[in-house]
N, C-alpha and C positions, 0 to 999 in steps of 0.2 A: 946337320939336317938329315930327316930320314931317308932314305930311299925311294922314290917315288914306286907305286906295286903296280904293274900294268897285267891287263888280260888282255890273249888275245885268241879272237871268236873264230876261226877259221871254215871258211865253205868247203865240203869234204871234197874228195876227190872222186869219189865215187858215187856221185849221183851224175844225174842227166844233164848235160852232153858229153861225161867223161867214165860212165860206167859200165854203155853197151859196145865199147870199141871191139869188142871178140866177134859178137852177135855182126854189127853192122860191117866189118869188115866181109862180113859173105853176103851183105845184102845192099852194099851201098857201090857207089863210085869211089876210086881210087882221090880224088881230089876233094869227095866232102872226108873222106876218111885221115885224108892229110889237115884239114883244116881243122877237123875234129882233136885229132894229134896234137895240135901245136894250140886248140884251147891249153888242152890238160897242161900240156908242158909251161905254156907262160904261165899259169894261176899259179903250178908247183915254184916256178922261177917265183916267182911276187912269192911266197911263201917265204922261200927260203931267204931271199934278198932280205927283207924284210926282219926276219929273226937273227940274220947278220948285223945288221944296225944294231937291233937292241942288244945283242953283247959289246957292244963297245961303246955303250952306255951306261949311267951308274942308276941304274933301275935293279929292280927284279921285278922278273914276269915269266909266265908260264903259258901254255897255247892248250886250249880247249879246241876239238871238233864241231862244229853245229850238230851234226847228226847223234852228238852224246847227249843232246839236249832233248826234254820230251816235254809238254804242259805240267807235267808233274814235278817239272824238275825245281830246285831252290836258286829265288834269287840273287842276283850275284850282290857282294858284297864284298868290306876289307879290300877291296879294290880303289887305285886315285884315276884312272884311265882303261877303258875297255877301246882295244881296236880292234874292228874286224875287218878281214880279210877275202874278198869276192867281191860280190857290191851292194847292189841297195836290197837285195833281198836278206842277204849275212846281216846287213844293220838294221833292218825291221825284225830279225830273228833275235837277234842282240836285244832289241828295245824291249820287248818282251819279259824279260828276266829283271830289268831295271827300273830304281827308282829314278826323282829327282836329283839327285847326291852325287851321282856319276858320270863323266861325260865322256862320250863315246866320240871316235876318230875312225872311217870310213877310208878303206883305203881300195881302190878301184881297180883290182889285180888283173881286169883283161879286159880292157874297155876297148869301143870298136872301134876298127880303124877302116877310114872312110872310101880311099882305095881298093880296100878288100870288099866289100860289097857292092861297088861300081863293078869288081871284077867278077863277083861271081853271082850275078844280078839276075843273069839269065837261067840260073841253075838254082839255086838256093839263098832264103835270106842267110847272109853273113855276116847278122850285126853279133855283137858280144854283148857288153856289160857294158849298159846307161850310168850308173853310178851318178846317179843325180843328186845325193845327197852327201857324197864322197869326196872330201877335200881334199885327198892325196890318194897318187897314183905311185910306182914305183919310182918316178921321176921327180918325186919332189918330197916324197916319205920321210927323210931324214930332216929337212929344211924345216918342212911343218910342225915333225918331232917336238925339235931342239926349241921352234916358238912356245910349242904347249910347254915343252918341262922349265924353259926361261920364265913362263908366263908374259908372255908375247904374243899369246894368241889367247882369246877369251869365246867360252862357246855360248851356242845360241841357244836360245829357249824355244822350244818345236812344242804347240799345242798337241793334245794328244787328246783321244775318245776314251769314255768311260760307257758302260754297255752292262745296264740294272736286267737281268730276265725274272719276273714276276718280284720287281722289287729285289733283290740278289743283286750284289757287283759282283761281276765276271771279274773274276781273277788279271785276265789281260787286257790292258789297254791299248787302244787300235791307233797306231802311229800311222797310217794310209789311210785305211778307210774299214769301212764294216758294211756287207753285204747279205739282207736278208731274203731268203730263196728256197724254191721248192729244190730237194737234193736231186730232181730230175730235170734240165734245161729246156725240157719240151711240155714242163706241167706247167700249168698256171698256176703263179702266188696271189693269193686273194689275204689282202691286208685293210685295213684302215689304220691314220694315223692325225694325231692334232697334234698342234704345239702350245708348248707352256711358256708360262715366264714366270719364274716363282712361284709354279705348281698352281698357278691357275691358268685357264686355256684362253690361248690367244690366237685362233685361228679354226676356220671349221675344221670339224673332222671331215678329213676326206675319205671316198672309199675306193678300194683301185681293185684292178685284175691286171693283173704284168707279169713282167719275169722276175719281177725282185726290187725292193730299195735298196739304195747306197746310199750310204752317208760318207764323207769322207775329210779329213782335216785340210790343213792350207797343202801341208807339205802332203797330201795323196790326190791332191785337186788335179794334181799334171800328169796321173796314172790312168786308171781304167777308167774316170768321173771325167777328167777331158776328152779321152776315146768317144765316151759315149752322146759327147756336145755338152759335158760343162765348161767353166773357165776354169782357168787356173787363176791361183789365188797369191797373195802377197806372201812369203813364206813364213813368215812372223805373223799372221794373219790370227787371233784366235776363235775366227766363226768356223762352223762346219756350215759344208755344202751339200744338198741331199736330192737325189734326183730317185723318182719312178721309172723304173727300166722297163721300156717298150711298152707303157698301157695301153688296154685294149678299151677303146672307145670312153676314151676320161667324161666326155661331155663339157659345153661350154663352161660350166658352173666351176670344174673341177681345172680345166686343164690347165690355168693361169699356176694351178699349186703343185704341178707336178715335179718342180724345180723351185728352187730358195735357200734361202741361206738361215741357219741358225747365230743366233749372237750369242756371246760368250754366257747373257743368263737366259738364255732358251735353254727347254730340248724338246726333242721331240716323242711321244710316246705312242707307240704302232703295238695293234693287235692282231695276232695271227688267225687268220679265217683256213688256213686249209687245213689239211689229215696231217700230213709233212711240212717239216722247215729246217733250215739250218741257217744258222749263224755264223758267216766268213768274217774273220778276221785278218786284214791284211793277206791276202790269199788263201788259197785251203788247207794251208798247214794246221791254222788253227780256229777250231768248229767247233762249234756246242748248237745241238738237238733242239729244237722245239716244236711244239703239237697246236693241237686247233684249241684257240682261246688263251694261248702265251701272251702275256704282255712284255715289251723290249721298251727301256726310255735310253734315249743317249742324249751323251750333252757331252760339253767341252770342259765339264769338271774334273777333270784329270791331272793327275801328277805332270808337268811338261819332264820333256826331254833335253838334254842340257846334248848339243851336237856343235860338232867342230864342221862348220859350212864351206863351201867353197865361196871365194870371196865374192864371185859372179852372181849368185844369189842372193846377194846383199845389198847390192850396188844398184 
């Protein structure tokens, strides 16, 4: 039998909260600067623990940076398993690069621990890494391993967003969500949007002034779309949820549609009324441009994502 080829996606060590330690050591306290410390150092620990395993394993695999990665970069391939290493943001970075074909393993390098932000509650939040979609942490990485290479562990199928701008598919598909916005927080997004079902329209067009639409799949329903008063949704779910962020005076007619759900043959098709726009992808890493009189459709026709779950979300 061949070798199983694993990648694995690693969150860098140098970005934010482990990049300004020089800086913030002349501008902080002695105790956010120790807490800061002992992020970098567990993530490096979970790195290395981690690539110990795999040599005493009958794999080959290699470790890629996230930060070597760009939009322009090539999807991964020749690959039987991508892990990445950080948490849910490393595996929204991951999903990106990937088709249906690959299944990714989440492994939750500094997740929070609940006493440490009781403790320093009054001083600074001390949460870490949510890792909500993370089935292993350094505690159980090996265990979970040896299910996937046994095949004893089977992954889940994660709905994922496709994202058309004037008829064009957007290269990435939005594994969270997709948020359409003026690139200044204080301008107002002026949109209209109806829904389709099989490219004929099943709902008025509505017309908004807000801060922005989100759309977001099951598994980005329990991120900024619950923050902002959506639900969260079944994780296998394959409806998107879309809500108008903060409209300014929707009127009776409108405001029942400000929130709803799309079903798997919806989507919804929104046209850009202001000068500026941008289009977030699962956060701001990744954006693409648009002007006044852009058309955006999305819908849940998308490649899924094949994810190794934690079994709590299944259950």
């Amino acid at each position: 039998m061949a070798k199983r080829r694993l990648l694995l996606m690693l969150k860098s060590l140098d970005i934010h909260p482990y990049s300004q330690l020089d800086l913030l050591s002349r501008t902080t306290t002695p105790r956010v600067l120790g807490y800061l410390e002992n992020r970098r150092k567990v993530h490096e620990d979970a790195i290395n623990f981690c690539q110990d395993v795999l040599r005493k394993k009958v794999v080959d695999w290699q470790a890629i940076c996230g930060n070597n990665l760009s939009q322009d970069s090539q999807p991964i391939h020749n690959v039987d398993l991508v892990v990445t290493i950080g948490g849910d943001g490393t595996l929204l970075q991951a999903s990106h690069f990937m088709d249906d074909s690959i299944p990714v393993l989440g492994v939750n390098s500094d997740p929070t621990q609940v006493q440490e932000v009781e403790e320093f509650s009054e001083e600074f939040d001390a949460s870490r890494s949510t890792g909500h979609l993370c089935a292993a942490t350094i505690g159980n990485f090996e265990q979970v391993l040896d299910d996937i290479l046994d095949d004893r562990r089977t992954p889940s199928n994660l709905s994922r967003m496709s994202i058309c701008l004037n008829s064009q598919l957007l290269p990435t598909y939005a594994l969270n969500d997709a948020l359409l916005a003026h690139p200044c927080p204080a301008t107002v997004s002026r949109c209209s949007f109806k829904i389709k079902r099989e490219g004929h329209p099943c709902s008025p067009l509505v017309h908004c002034r807000s801060s922005g639409l989100r759309v977001s799949t099951a598994a980005g329903s329990t991120a900024a779309m619950l923050s902002a008063g959506g639900f969260a949704m079944p994780i296998l779910s394959q409806d998107l949820q879309y809500m108008v962020r903060e409209p300014i005076s929707p009127g009776a007619a409108y405001s029942s549609l400000m929130h709803g759900l799309l079903k798997p043959d919806q989507s919804m098709v929104a046209s850009w009324f202001s000068k500026d726009g941008v289009i977030y992808i699962d956060g701001s890493d990744v954006s693409y441009s648009i002007k006044y009189g852009d058309t955006i459709e999305m819908s849940s026709k998308a490649p899924v994502l094949k994810v190794f779950l934690p079994h709590h979300l299944l259950s």
